[in-house]
C-alpha positions in Angstrom: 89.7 59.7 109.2 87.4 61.0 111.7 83.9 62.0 110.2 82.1 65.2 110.0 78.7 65.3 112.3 76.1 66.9 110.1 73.7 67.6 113.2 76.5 70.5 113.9 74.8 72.5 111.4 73.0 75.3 113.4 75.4 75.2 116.7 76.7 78.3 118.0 79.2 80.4 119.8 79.5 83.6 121.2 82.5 85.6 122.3 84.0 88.4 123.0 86.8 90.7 122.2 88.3 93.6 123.1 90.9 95.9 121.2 92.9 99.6 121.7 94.8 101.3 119.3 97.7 99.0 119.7 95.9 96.2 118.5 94.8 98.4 115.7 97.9 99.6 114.9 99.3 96.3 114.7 96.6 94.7 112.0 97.1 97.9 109.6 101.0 97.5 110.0 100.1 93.7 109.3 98.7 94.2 106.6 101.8 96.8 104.9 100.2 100.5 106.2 103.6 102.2 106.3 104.5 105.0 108.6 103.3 108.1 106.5 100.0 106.8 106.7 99.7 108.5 110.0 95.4 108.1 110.0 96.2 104.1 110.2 99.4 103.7 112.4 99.2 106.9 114.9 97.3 106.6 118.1 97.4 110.8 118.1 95.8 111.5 114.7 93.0 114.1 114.6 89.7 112.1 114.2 91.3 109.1 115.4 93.1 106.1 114.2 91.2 104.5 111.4 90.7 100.8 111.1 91.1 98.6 107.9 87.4 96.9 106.9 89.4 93.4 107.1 90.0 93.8 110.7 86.7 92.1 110.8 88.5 88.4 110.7 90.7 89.5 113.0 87.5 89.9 115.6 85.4 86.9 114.3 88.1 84.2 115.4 86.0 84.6 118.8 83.2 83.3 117.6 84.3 80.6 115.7 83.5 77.1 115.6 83.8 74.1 113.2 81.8 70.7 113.2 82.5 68.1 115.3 84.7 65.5 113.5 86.7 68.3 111.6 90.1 66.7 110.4 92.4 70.3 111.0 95.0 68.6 108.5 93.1 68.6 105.8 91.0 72.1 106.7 91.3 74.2 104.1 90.0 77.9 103.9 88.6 78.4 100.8 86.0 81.5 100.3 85.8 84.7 102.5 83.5 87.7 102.6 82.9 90.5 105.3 80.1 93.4 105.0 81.0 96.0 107.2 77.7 98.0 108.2 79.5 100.8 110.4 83.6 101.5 110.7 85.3 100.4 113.9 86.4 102.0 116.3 89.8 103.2 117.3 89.1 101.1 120.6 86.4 98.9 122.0 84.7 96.0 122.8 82.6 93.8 120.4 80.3 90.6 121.4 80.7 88.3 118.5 78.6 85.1 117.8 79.4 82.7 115.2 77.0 79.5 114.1 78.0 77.2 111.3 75.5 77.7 108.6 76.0 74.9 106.5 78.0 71.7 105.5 77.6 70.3 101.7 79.3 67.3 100.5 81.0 67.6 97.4 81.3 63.5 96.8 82.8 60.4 97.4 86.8 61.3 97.7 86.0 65.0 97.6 85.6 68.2 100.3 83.2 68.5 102.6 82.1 72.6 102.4 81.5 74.2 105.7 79.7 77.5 105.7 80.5 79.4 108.9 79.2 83.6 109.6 80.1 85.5 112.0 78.8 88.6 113.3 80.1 91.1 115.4 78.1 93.8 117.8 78.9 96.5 120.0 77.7 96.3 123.5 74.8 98.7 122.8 73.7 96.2 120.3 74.8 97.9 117.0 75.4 95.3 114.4 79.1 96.3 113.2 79.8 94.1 110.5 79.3 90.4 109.6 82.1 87.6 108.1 81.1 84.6 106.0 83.5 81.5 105.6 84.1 78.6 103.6 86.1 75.9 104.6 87.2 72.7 102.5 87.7 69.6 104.2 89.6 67.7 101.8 88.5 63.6 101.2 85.7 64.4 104.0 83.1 64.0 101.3 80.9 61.2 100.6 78.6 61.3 103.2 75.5 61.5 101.3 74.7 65.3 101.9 73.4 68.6 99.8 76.3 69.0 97.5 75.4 72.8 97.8 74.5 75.4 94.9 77.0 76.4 92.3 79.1 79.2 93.0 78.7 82.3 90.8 81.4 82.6 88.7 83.0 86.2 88.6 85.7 86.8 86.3 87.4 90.1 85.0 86.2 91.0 81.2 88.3 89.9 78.9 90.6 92.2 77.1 89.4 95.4 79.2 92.6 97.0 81.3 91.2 97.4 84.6 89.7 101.0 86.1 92.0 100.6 89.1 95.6 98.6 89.5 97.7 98.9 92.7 100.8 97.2 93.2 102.5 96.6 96.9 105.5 94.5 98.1 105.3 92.5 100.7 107.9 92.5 103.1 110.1 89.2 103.5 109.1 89.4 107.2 105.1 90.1 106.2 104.1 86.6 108.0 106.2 87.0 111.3 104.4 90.4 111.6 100.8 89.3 110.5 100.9 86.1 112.8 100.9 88.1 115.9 97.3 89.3 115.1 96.8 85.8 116.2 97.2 82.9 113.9 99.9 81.3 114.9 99.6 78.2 112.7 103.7 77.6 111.7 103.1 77.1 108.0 103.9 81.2 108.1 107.2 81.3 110.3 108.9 77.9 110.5 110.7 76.7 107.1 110.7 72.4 108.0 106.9 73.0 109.1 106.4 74.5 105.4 108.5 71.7 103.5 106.4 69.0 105.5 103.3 70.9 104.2 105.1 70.7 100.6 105.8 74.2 100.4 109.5 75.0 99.4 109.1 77.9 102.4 106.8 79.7 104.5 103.6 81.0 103.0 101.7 84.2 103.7 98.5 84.0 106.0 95.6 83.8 103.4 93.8 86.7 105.3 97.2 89.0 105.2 97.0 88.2 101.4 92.5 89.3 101.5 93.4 92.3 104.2 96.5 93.6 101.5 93.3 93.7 99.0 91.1 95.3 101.3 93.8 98.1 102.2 94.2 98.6 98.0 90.2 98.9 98.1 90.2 101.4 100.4 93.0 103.4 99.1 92.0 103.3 95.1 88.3 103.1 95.5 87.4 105.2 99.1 89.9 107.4 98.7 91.4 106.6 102.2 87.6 106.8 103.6 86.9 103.5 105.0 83.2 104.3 105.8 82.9 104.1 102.2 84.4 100.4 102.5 80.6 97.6 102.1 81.4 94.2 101.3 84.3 92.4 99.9 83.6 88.1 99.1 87.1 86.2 97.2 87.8 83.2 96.6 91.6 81.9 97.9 93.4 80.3 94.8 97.2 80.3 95.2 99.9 80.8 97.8 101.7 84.1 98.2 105.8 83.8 99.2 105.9 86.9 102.0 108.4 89.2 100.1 106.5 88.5 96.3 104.7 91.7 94.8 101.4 92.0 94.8 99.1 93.9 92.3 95.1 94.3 93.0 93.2 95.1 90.5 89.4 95.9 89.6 86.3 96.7 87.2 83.7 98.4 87.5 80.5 95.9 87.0 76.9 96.3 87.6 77.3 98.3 91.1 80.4 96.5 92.3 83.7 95.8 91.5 85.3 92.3 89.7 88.8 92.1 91.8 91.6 90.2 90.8 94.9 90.0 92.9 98.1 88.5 91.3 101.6 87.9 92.1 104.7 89.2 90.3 104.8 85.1 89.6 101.9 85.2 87.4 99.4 83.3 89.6 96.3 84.8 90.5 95.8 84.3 94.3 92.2 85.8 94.9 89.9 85.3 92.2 86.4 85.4 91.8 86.2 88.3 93.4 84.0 91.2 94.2 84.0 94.5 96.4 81.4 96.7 97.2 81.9 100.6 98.2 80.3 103.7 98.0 
């Protein structure tokens, strides 16, 4: 097992990338806009074509890097959060620079946490939005580092039906569609890939599952008006089968929002959750 070098901590990488409406087009389809929602899918609509908040981690993967000595097969992502300071734009180009913030070590036989932001600029220099990751590296631990402070936990009030519930099928071709935004790992498209990965079939990209989230978000909470849209942090807890219903839900607490995300299975597959809008 190849080991983790902690002197990564603080190394960078900048990027760039650049997007139209077709790219656009193709994330908000990704993520289930349908056709009638002519603001997200039509390059003609007055005002321009509108851009879901989570198109963020779409634009971060050029500027990110992981330590050296990451073992991929046992990366796992576990935590993601984007603020979004000002909507994109219909087309454009952003600089993006990534640096891995830190890496905690959660014991002998355990993960090793790697904390990784990204931020994203336009070419005049206006800060657009930034991404935060957490990635598990499962049985990298034990290397005698900062295990890392305790995550907050953030869980719905018990007994208290939510102030917002939106439920959305995913289609049994979600993955194939999603993937072509640019992860092309074949847990999400090829069925022996999945069963060597001890899945009885393909899995939906986690970040489809956090962008269907973000597009319920916008839609209950902004009322369509993603410069309403702040900050949105979950936590990745459970596969989602590309074809299995999926119901968002939220309460108001303290100037934010608890979100929860389910599947008609029962299991909740973002938890400890929070969105932020205006």
């Amino acid at each position: 097992m190849s080991k983790i070098e902690l002197d990564s901590v603080g190394q960078t990488k900048e990027g760039t990338f650049e997007y139209d409406w077709k790219r656009i087009a193709l994330y908000n389809l990704g993520i289930g806009a349908q056709a009638e929602d002519l603001s997200f899918v039509y390059e003609r609509v007055q005002g321009g074509m509108k851009v879901f908040p989570s198109f963020a981690t779409i634009v971060a993967g050029s500027g990110m890097l992981f330590p050296q000595g990451t073992d991929y097969v046992r990366l796992l992502h576990g935590e993601q959060l984007i603020r979004v300071y000002v909507p994109f734009k219909p087309s454009g180009t952003i600089k993006t620079k990534g640096v891995i913030e830190h890496i905690y070590d959660k014991g002998k036989g355990k993960a090793a946490l790697i904390h990784t932001k990204v931020s994203g600029h336009s070419l005049e220099g206006e800060h657009i939005f930034d991404t935060k990751y957490v990635f598990f590296v499962a049985g990298s631990g034990g290397f005698g580092g900062d295990p890392g402070p305790k995550t907050e936990p953030i869980n719905p009030p018990e007994g208290v039906e939510p102030d917002f519930s939106s439920s959305y099928q995913t289609s049994p071709n979600q993955a194939a569609y999603y993937r072509l935004n640019g992860d092309l790992n074949p847990l999400h498209i090829d069925p022996n890939f999945a069963k060597m990965a001890r899945q009885p079939k393909p899995i939906l990209h986690g970040l489809c599952t956090y962008g269907i989230a973000t597009r319920a978000i916008v839609n209950e909470l902004c009322d369509g008006d993603v410069s309403r849209f702040k900050e949105f942090s979950a936590r990745f807890k459970d596969v989602v089968f590309p074809g299995e219903t999926l119901t968002t839900e939220g309460w108001k607490d303290n100037g934010r929002y608890i979100i929860q995300l389910r599947t008609d299975r029962g299991p909740v597959v973002l938890g400890n959750a929070y969105a932020i809008v205006e």
